[in-house]
C-alpha positions as CSV (number, residue, x, y, z in Angstrom):
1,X,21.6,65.9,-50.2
2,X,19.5,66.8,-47.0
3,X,21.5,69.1,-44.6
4,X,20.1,70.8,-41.2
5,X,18.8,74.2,-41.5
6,X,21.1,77.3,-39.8
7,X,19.9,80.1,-39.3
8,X,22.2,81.9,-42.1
9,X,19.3,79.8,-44.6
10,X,16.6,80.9,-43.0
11,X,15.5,83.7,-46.0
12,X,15.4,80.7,-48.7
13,X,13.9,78.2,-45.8
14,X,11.2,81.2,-45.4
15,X,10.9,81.3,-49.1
16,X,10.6,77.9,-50.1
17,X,8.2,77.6,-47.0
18,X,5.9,79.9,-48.2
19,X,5.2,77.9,-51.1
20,X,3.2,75.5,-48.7
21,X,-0.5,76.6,-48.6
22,X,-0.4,76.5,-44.9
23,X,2.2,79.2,-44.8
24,X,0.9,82.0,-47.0
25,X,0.2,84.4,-44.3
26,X,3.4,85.9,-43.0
27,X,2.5,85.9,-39.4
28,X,2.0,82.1,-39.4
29,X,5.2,81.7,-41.9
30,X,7.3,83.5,-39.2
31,X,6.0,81.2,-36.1
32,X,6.5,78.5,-38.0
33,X,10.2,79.4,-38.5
34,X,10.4,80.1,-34.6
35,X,8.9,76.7,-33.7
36,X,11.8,74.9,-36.0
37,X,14.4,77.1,-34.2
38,X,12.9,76.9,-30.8
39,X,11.6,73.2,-30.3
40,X,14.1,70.4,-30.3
41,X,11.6,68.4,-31.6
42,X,10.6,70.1,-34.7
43,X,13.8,70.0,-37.2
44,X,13.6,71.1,-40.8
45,X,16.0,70.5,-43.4
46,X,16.8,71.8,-46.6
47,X,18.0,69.5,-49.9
48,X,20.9,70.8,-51.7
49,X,22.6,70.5,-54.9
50,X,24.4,73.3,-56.6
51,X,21.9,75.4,-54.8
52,X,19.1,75.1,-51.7
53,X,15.9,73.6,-54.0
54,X,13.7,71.8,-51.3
55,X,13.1,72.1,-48.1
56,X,11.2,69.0,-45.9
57,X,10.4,69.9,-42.0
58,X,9.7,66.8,-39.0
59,X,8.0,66.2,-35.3
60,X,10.2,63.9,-34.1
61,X,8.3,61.8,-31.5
62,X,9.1,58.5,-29.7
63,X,8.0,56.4,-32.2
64,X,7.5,58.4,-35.9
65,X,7.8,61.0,-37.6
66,X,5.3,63.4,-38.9
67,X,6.6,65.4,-42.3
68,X,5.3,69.1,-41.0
69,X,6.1,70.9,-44.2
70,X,7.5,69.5,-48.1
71,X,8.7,72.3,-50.7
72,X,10.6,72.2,-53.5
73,X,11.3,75.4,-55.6
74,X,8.9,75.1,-58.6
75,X,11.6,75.1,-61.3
76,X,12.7,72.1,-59.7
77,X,9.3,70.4,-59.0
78,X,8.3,66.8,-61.4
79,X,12.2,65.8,-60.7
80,X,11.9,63.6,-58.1
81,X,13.1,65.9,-55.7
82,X,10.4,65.1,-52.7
83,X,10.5,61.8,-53.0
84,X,14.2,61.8,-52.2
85,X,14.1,64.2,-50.0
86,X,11.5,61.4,-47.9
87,X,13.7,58.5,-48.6
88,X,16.5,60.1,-47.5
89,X,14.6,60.8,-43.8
90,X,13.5,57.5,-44.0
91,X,17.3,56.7,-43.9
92,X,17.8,59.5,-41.1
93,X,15.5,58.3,-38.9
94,X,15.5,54.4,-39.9
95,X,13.8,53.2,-36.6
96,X,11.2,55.6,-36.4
97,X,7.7,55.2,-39.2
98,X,7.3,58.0,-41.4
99,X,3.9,59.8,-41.3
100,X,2.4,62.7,-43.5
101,X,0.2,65.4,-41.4
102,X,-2.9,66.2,-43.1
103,X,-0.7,69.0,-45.7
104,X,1.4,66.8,-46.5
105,X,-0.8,63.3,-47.0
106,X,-1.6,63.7,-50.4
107,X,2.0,64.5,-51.9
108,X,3.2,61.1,-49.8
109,X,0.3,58.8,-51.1
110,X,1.3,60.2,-54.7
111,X,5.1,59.4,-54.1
112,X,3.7,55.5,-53.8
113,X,6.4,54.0,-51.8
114,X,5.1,50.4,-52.3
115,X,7.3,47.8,-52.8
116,X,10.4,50.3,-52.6
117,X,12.3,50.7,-49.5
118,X,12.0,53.8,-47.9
């Protein structure tokens, strides 16, 4: 289930972050965080089950979209976990398009949402 980061996640938010390539530098990982905190457009949400395993972060714009950040604790990853964690956006956000950035592209072309409704 997708729920809106507080602040009181933000330790396993900045964890699961850090698995992103783009955020291995601590300095970068931190102004990240303040830029999902700060800007009403960025919005980052964390999936849940019995525990925090995933975390998906958005630039809401006018029109779309753009998925800014996908993690998904490692002992978790191959269970579909992204791919719901997208559909259920999809959902969130049903009159908007979805778009990867540039980290991001290559896990969305592999989820292959063709024929499926997102």
């Amino acid at each position: 289930m997708l729920i809106r980061f507080k602040k009181t996640f933000e330790k396993i938010a900045m964890g699961l972050m850090s698995f992103m390539p783009s955020e291995k530098d601590i300095k970068k990982l931190q102004q990240t965080m303040k830029n999902y905190e700060e800007n009403q457009d960025w919005q980052l949400f964390l999936w849940k089950e019995e525990d925090i395993i995933g975390l998906i972060g958005v630039v809401v714009a006018e029109e779309e979209v753009e998925i800014q950040h996908i993690s998904v604790n490692p002992s978790h990853r191959h269970e579909g976990i992204g791919k719901k964690m997208i559909k259920e956006l999809s959902h969130l956000y049903e009159n908007k398009e979805l778009k990867p950035n540039q980290n991001t592209s290559a896990f969305f072309d592999k989820c292959d949402f063709e024929g499926e409704a997102l």
